[in-house]
N, C-alpha and C positions, 0 to 999 in steps of 0.2 A: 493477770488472772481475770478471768471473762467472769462477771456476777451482774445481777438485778436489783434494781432497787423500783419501787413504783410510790406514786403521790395520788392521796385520795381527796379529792372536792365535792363539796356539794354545791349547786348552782347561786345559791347564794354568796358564797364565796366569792366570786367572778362579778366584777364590774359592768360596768354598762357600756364604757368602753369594748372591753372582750365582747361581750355576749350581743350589744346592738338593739338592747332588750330589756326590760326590766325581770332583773334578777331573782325576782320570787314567781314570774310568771312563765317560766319557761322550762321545759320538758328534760330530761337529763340527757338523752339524745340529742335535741336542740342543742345542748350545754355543750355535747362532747365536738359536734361538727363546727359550734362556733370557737372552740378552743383550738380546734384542728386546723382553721383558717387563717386565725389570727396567726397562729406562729407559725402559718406559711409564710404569712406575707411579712412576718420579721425575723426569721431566719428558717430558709426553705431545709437548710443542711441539718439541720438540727430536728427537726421535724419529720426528717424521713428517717432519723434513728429513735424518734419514739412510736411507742403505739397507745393510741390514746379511743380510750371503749367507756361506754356508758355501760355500768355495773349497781343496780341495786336504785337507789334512789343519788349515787355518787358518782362522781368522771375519772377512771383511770386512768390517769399518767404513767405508764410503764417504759424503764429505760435497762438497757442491756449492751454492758460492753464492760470496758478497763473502768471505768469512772462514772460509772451511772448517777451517782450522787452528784456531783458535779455537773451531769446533762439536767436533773434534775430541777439543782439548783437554777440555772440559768435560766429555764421553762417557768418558774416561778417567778423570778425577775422580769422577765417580759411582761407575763401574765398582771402584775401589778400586786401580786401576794406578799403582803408585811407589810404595805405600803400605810404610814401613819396618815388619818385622815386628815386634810386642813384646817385650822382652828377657826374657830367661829365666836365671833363677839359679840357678845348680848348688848342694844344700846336702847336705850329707853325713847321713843316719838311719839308725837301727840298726835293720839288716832286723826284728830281733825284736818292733820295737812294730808288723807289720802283719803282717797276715794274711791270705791269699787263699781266696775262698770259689768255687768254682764251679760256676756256674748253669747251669741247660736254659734254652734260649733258642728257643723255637718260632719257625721261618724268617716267622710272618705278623709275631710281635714284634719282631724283629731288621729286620725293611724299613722302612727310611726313606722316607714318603711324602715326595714332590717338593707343594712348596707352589708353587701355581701363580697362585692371583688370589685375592684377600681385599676385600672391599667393607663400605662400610658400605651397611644396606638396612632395608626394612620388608617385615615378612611380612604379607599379607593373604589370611586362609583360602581357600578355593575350592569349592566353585563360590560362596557367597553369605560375604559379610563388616559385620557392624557394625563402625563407630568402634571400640567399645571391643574389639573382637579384634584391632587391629592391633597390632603390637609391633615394634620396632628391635630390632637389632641386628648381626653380620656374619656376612656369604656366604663359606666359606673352599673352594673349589677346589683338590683334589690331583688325583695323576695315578690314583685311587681312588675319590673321592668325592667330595660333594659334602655341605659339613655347614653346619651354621646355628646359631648361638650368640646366642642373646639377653641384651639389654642388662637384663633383669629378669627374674625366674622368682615368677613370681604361685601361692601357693600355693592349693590346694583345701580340704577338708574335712579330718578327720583321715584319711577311713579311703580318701581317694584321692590320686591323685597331682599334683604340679606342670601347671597347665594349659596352660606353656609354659613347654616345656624345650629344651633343646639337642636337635637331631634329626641326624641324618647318612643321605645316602641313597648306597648303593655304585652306580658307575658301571656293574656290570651290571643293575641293576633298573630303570635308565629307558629306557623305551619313547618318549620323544621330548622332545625341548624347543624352544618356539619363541615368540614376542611376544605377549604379551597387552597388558590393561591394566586396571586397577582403578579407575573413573573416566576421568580422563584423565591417568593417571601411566602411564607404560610399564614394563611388567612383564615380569620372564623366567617362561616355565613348563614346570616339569618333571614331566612325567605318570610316574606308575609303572602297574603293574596293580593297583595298590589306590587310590591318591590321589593330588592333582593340588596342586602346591606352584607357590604367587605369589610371588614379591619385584619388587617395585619401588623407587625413588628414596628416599634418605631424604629426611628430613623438613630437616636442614639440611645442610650441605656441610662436613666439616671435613677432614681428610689431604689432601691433591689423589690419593695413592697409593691412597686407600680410597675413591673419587669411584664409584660402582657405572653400569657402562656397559652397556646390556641388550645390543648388537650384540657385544662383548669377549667376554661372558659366553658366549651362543650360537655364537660363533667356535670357543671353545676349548672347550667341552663336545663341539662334535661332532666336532674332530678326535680326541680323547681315544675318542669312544666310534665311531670308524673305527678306530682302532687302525694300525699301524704295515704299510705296504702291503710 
């Protein structure tokens, strides 16, 4: 017999983990999308049997089937809900062994980017790629950038530098992103006004959370770079 059951949160609820965020400063909307993600990236099947809406000043979890309580349940396990906090020991130190130093902290150092999608991938140069230029490693999505960390850093000559290194591209310098393919792997691409950046599928499949999904990727790149209506 098919019934519903839904879970109501408020954003404080939700961890820092989940949200990416501190917990009392983020919008319920913000709340609902970062809930959305999170249990994509730890169980996509599960996730596309809920429907999860920002409602009031609270995040609905709504579930529908044989066992909705039970999807429920599980969405709450992930999420870290009931989770006992860890104990903390009060110990007595004599203020004299520390000392406080303090720092300038420039507002761009002090912003915590929001980590948004992390994949595993292969880069394959653009417009033309040999075999040996391709290179793995991971897509990491903030709500800033977009950066790319390889699994190896292949050195040059003495008197030049690393031929592939970690790169990061700011989300105002892309002028578009949209489906290619390199072969016949599907590829995301992100054009700047200087150069034109591939990733595609890795080579094998390991995390399910790091599983790189081109349509995910273009999802949430272009809401990022619409910005907040």
């Amino acid at each position: 017999m098919t019934s519903t059951a839904e879970m109501r949160l408020v954003p404080s609820q939700l961890s820092f983990r989940v949200l990416q965020k501190d917990p009392f400063a983020v919008s319920v909307e913000q709340a609902a999308r970062a809930v959305t993600r999170f249990l994509q990236r730890k169980r996509e099947g599960l996730t596309q049997a809920l429907e999860i809406s920002a409602s009031g000043d609270e995040v609905v979890i709504r579930a529908s089937g044989e066992a909705p309580d039970e999807m429920l349940r599980e969405a709450g396990e992930l999420l870290g809900l009931g989770e006992e906090p860890e104990p903390h020991l009060e110990i007595e130190v004599d203020p004299a062994e520390f000392a406080i130093k303090v720092l300038d902290v420039t507002s761009e150092e002090a912003h915590l980017e929001e980590e948004i999608l992390r994949s595993k991938v292969r880069y394959f140069p653009y417009p033309s790629c040999e075999w040996f230029e391709v290179s793995s490693g991971h897509l990491l999505l903030t709500d800033h950038r977009v950066v790319y960390e390889p699994d190896y850093v292949i050195m040059a000559d003495e008197d030049g530098g690393p031929q592939q290194d970690a790169r990061a591209v700011a989300l105002g310098e892309i002028k578009r992103v949209y489906r290619g393919e390199w072969w016949d792997i599907p590829c995301l691409m992100i054009e700047t006004a200087g150069r034109t950046y591939r990733y595609g599928w890795a080579a094998e499949r390991e995390e399910l959370e790091t599983v790189f999904e081109v349509d995910e990727w273009l999802q949430e790149i272009r809401f990022l770079l619409r910005g907040p209506k």
